[in-house]
PLY file of the C-alpha trace (Angstrom):
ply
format ascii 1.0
element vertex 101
property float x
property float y
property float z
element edge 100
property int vertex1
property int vertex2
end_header
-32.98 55.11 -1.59
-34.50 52.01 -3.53
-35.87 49.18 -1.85
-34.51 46.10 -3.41
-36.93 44.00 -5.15
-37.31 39.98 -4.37
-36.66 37.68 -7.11
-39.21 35.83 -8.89
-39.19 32.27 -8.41
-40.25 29.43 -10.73
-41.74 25.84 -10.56
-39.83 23.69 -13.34
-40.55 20.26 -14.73
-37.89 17.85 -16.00
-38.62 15.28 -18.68
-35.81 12.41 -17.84
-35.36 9.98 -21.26
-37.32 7.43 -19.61
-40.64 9.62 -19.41
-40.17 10.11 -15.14
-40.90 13.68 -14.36
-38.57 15.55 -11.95
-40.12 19.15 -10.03
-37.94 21.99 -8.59
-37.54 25.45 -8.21
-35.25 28.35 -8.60
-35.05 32.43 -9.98
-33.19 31.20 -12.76
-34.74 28.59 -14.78
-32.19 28.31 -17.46
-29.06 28.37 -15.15
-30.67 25.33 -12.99
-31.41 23.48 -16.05
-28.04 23.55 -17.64
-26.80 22.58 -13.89
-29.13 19.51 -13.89
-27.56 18.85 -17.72
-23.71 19.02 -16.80
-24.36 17.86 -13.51
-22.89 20.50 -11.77
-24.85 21.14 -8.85
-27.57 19.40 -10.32
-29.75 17.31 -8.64
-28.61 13.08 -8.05
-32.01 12.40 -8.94
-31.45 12.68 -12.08
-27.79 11.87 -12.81
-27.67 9.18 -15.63
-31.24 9.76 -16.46
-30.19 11.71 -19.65
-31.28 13.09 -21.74
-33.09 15.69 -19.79
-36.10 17.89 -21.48
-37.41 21.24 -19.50
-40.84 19.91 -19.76
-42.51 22.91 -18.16
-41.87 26.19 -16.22
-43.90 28.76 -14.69
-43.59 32.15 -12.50
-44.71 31.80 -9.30
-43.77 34.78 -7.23
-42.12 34.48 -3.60
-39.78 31.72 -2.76
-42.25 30.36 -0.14
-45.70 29.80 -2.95
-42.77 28.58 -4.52
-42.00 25.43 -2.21
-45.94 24.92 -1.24
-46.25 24.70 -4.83
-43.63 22.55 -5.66
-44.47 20.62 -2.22
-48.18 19.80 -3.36
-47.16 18.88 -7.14
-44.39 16.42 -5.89
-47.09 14.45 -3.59
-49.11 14.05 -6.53
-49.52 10.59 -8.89
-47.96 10.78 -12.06
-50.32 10.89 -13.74
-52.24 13.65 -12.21
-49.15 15.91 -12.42
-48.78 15.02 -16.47
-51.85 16.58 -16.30
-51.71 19.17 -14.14
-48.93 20.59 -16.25
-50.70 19.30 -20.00
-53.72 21.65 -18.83
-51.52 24.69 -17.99
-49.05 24.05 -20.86
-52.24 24.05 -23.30
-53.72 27.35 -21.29
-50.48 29.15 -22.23
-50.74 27.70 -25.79
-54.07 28.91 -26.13
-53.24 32.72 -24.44
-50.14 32.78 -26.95
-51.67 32.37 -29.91
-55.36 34.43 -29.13
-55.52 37.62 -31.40
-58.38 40.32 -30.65
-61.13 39.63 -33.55
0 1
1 2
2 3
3 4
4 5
5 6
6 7
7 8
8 9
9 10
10 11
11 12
12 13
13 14
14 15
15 16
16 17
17 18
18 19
19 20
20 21
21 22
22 23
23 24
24 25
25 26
26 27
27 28
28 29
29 30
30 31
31 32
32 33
33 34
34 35
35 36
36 37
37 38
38 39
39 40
40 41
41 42
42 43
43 44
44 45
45 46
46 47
47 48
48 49
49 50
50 51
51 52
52 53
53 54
54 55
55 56
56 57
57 58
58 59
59 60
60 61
61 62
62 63
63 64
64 65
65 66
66 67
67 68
68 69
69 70
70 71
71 72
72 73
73 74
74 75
75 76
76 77
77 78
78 79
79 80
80 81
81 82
82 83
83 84
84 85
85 86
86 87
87 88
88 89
89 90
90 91
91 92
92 93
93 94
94 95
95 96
96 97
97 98
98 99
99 100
């Protein structure tokens, strides 16, 4: 017998048109998003705030770092999540494009 594996759950960040970032989380980040986009199950938040951009998504693991995570970046100023996110969105930049020498 196989022991059924957990999903892997993932912080996302929504760009609304007027710049306001939106936080959430989910094991499918690409399902949610098109939910939040045709407003079918999607969150009120951001009905009529369209268009929507997935500004950001990570793995986080267990459904519980999930929520601390998304917790803590949701009590945050703007402008220290923008850059909270810029800084990991330029580390994954960075670790995409690195080649051995």
């Amino acid at each position: 017998m196989t022991e059924a594996t957990a999903p892997v759950w993932y912080l996302y960040v929504i760009q609304m048109a007027n710049g306001a970032l939106y936080t959430g989380i989910t094991t499918n980040v690409e399902r949610r998003f098109r939910e939040h986009r045709e407003g079918v199950r999607g969150a009120r938040a951001l009905r009529g705030k369209g268009p929507l951009r997935l500004y950001y998504r990570t793995a986080v693991g267990s459904r519980s770092d999930a929520l601390k995570l998304e917790a803590w970046l949701k009590r945050q100023p703007a402008s220290r999540k923008r850059a909270w996110v810029a800084a990991r969105r330029a580390d994954a930049s960075l670790n995409a494009t690195s080649s051995w020498v």
